[in-house]
RODO-2510 file (C-alpha; in nm, 4 decimals, decimal comma):
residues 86
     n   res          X          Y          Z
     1     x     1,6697    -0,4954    -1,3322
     2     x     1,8992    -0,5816    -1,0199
     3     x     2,2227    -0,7695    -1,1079
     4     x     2,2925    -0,8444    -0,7279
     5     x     2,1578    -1,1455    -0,6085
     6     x     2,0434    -0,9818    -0,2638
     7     x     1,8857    -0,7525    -0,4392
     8     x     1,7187    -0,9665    -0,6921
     9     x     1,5393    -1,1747    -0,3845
    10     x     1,4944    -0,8477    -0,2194
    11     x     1,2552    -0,7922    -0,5171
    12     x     1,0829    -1,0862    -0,4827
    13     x     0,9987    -1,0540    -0,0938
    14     x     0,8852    -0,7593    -0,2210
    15     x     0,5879    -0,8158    -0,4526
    16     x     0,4834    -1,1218    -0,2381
    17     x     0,4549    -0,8771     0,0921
    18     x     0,3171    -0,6046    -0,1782
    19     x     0,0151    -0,8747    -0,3028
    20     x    -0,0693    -0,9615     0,0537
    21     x    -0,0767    -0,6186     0,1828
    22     x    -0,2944    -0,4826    -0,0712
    23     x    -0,5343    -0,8150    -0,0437
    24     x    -0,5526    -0,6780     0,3186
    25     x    -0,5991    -0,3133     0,2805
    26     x    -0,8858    -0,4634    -0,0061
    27     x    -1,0243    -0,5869     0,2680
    28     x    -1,0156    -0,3287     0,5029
    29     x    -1,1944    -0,1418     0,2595
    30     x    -1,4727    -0,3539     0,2129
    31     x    -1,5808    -0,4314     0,5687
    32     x    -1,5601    -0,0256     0,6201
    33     x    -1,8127     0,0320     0,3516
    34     x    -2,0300    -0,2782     0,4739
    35     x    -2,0087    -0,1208     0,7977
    36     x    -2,1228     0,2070     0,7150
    37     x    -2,4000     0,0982     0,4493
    38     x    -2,5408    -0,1126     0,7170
    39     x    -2,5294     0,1831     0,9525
    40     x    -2,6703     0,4609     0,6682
    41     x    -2,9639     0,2051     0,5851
    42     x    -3,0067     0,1480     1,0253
    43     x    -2,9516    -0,2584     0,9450
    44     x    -3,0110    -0,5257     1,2510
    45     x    -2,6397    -0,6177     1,2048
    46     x    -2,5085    -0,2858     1,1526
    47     x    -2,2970    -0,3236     1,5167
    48     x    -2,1815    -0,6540     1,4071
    49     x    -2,0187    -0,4999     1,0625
    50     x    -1,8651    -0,2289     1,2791
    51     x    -1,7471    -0,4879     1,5436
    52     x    -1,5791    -0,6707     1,1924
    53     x    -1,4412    -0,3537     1,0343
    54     x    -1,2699    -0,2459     1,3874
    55     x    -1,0745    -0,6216     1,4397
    56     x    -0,9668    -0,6357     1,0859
    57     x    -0,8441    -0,2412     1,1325
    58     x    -0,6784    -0,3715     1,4367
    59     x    -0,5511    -0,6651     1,3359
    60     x    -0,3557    -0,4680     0,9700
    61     x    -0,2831    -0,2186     1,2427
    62     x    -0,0812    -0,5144     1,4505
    63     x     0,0773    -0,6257     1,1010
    64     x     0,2498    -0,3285     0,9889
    65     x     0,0055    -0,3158     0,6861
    66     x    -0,1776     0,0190     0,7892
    67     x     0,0050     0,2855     1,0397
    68     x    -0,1696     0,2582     1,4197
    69     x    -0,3215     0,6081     1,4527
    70     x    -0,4925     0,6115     1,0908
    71     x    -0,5885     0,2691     1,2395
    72     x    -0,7613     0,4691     1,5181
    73     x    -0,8610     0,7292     1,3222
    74     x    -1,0736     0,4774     1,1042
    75     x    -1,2231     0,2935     1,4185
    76     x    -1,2937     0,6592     1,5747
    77     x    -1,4860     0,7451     1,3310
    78     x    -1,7068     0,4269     1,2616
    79     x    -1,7594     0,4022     1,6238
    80     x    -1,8822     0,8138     1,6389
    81     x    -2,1471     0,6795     1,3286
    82     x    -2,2221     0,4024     1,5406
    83     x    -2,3149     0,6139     1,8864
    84     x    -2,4704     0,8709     1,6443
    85     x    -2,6891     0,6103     1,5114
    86     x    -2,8289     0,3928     1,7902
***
């Protein structure tokens, strides 16, 4: 345990930004596998989940939460399903 006080609220920044990063990347991970499910079983809204996964990507992209090119890299390849598709 920290005995400097910086470092002691340092520690609690920490977990709070740690908890709302990994609610986000929870997240990300869930629309993704909507989006492809709905694409693998040809769904109605399959374009919609894609159009979800790709803002939410964007958006933890924007944040800091997720680096910007595995951002792309995720959206690249849920948009080639999506084109391969339909």
């Amino acid at each position: 345990m920290a005995n400097i006080k910086s470092q002691i609220k340092r520690n609690r920044q920490n977990e709070k930004r740690n908890l709302a990063n990994r609610k986000v990347r929870s997240e990300i991970h869930t629309r993704t596998k909507s989006a492809v499910a709905a694409l693998d079983e040809g769904d109605d809204n399959a374009e919609e989940a894609v159009k979800e996964a790709i803002k939410r990507l964007d958006k933890a992209a924007q944040k800091g939460v997720l680096h910007k090119k595995k951002a792309a890299r995720k959206k690249s390849q849920l948009a080639k399903r999506l084109a391969q598709q339909g």
